[in-house]
Residue, then its C-alpha position, 0 to 999 in steps of 0.5 A: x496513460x498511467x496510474x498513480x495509487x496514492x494515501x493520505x494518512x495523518x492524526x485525526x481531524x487534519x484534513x485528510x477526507x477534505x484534501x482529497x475532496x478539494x482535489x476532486x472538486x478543484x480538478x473538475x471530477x465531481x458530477x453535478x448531481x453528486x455535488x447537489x446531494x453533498x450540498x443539501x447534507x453539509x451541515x454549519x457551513x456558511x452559505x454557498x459553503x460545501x463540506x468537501x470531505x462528504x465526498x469521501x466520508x461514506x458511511x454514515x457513522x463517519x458522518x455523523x462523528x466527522x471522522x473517518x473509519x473505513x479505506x474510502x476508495x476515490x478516483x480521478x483524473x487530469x490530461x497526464x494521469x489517473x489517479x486512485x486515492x485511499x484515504x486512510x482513517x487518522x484514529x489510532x483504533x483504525x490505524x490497521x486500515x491504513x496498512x490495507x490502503x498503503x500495501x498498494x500504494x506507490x505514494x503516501x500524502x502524510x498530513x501535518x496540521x500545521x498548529x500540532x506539528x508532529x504527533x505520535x499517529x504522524x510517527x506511526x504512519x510514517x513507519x508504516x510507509x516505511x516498513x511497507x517500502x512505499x518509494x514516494x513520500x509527500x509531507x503536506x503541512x496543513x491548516x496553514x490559514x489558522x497560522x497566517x500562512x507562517x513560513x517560521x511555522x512551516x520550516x520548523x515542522x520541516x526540521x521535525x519531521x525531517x529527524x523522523x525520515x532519516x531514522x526511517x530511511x524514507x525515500x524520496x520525501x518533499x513538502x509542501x505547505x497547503x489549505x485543503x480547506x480554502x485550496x491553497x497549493x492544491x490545484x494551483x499556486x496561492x499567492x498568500x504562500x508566494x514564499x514557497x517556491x515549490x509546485x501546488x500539489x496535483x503537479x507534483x502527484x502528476x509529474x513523480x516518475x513511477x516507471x523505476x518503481x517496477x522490477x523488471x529484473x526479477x521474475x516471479x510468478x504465482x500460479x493462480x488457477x491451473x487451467x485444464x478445459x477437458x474437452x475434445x478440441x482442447x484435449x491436451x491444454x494445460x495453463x497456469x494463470x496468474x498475474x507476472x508480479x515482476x521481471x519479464x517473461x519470454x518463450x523459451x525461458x527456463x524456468x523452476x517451479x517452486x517449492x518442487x524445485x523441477x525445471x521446465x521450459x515456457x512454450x507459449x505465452x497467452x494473454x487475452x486469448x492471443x499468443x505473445x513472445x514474451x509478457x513482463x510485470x504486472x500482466x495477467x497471462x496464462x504460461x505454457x510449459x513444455x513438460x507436464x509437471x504437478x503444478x498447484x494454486x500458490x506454486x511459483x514459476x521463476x527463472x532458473x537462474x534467478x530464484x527467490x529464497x525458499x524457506x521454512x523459518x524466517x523473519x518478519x516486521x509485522x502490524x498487529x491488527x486483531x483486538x486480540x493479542x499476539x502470543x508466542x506460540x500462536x498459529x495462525x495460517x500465513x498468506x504470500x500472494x496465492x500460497x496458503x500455509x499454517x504457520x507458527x509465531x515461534x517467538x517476538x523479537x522486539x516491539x517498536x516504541x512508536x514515540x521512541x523509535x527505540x526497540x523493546x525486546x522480547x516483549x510478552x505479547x503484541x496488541x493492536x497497532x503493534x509494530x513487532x519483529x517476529x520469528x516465523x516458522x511455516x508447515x511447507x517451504x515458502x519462495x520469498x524475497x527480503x520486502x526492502x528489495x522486492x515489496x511485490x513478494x516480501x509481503x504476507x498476512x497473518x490469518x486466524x485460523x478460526x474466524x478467518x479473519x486476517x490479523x497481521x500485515x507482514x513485511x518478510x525480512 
């Protein structure tokens, strides 16, 4: 059975923590001891009422504010799949968090509340699945019990937000218009929507295809940890564990050992323990080679004829996500996948009006929630690809070199 990570983003109070609780509650995936406890804390509902949006709103703050802060982690399932949900926070001080639930995400829910329509957070998340290449997009209007169930209404923020997509070039968007609140379209068909002729939303979450979504094509492995037992009966074994992040792998393969540019051969291929002839995206596996090459944590094993760019300078769109402003200059240590290297933001390029969609050139400085294109130069080479063709390896953080703290998500052009 697969899985299906998805997001919910959107604007504050449209329903977010309440769609995903709808979905648990409706699909059966609550545990009775869990549903008493969130029926004693629901709080000015009617009687027999739960606030389904407690199962996801953790902390306590968020329950007494009636927000969102933090990424709340959820998880289900039905007879055709899993399912991992982020619900990602709707203000705009903790638009950052929901760049760290969208990385892994293969689907985005964007929320719309159906009386507002597009505002500027429904913009902002929007780029963000764009910018992160997020290959499925689901609009779902909200709240449409407060406006009778208008299919004007509904059409009409179609039509906005169509405008948004084709400027974002967002890939495979549907819509569907919902009630998380009374489970209208969510589990099943509702008949005060019977003028949508589209599926309720668990069917399409259960039946998008996700098998295209993984590249098969293009090897890239990152070395983890180099495993070296030294004892007596494992005198001469030398593996380098990591997980294959795409393409496929087989015994025999000729392959190049980044940033060293030194040739080898995979001799064996072990996964769990066992030995196997080849391995392929997604796996964690330690790799064999036939020659003993200095190979260290963050060092990539590719195909030789089938090889990343290998760079010391490059460009990046990038999330500002530190309360302290980006500058030109400003180093900062530069994370892709397991390689670790200081780096320098030589210069900002553009600053993205999230209203606009327009671009402010070489603004002075980035603040928080900025969407900015950078010039990047790095202290050692670094193996990439273009983040639009492969998201698994055009993807890196910006790390402050002081508090460790990680203050920029970026997408490597």
């Amino acid at each position: 059975m697969d899985i299906l990570r998805f997001i919910t983003a959107g604007s504050v109070d449209d329903g977010k923590s309440t769609l995903i609780g709808r979905l648990l509650y409706d699909s059966k995936s609550i545990l009775v001891d869990q549903l008493e406890a969130i029926g004693k804390q629901s709080k000015n509902k009617t009687e027999g009422e739960i606030d389904l949006a407690l199962l996801t709103d953790g902390l306590r703050a968020e329950r007494e504010q009636v927000i969102t802060i933090d990424v709340a982690y959820k998880y289900f399932s039905t007879p055709k799949r899993k399912f991992i949900i982020a619900d990602a926070p709707g203000h705009i001080q903790y638009t950052r968090n929901m760049v760290t639930g969208a990385s892994n995400s293969e689907l985005a829910i964007i929320l719309i509340d159906a009386r507002n329509g597009v505002v500027e957070q429904t913009r902002r998340h929007s780029i963000i699945a764009s910018l992160l290449n997020l290959p499925h997009v689901v609009v779902a209007i909200n709240k449409m019990d407060l406006v009778n169930y208008s299919e004007d209404i509904y059409n009409n923020i179609i039509i906005e937000y169509e405008k948004v997509a084709r400027t974002l070039g967002l890939k495979d968007v549907k819509y569907i218009p919902i009630s998380a609140l009374n489970g209208d379209n969510i589990v099943e068909r509702s008949e005060k929507l019977d003028w949508f002729e589209g599926q309720p939303l668990l069917h399409l979450l259960e039946n998008v295809k996700l098998d295209s979504d993984v590249n098969l094509t293009n090897g890239r492995f990152s070395v983890q940890y180099v495993i070296r037992p030294q004892v007596a009966e494992l005198h001469d074994y030398r593996g380098y564990a990591g997980k294959i992040i795409s393409g496929i792998y087989r015994k025999g393969d000729k392959v190049a050992i980044l940033p060293s540019g030194v040739e080898s051969t995979i001799k064996a291929i072990e996964i769990a323990g066992k030995e196997v002839p080849e391995a392929f995206a997604q796996q964690s596996v330690i790799l064999h080679l036939g020659d003993d090459i200095d190979i260290s944590r963050g060092d990539m094993i590719v195909p030789v004829n089938n090889q990343p760019r290998l760079e010391q300078e490059f460009e990046a769109v990038v999330c500002w996500m530190d309360n302290k402003p980006l500058m030109p200059g400003s180093k900062y240590f530069l994370q892709t996948n397991s390689r670790l290297v200081r780096s320098v933001v030589k210069e900002i390029q553009y600053r993205l009006d999230v209203n606009t969609l327009e671009q402010n050139d070489f603004p002075e400085k980035a603040v928080l929630n900025d969407i900015i294109k950078v010039k990047i130069k790095t202290a050692s080479p670094v193996a990439f690809d273009s983040y639009k063709d492969l998201r698994q390896n055009g993807g890196a953080i910006l790390i402050d070199e002081t508090s460790c703290v990680t203050v920029g998500a970026c997408m490597i052009r």
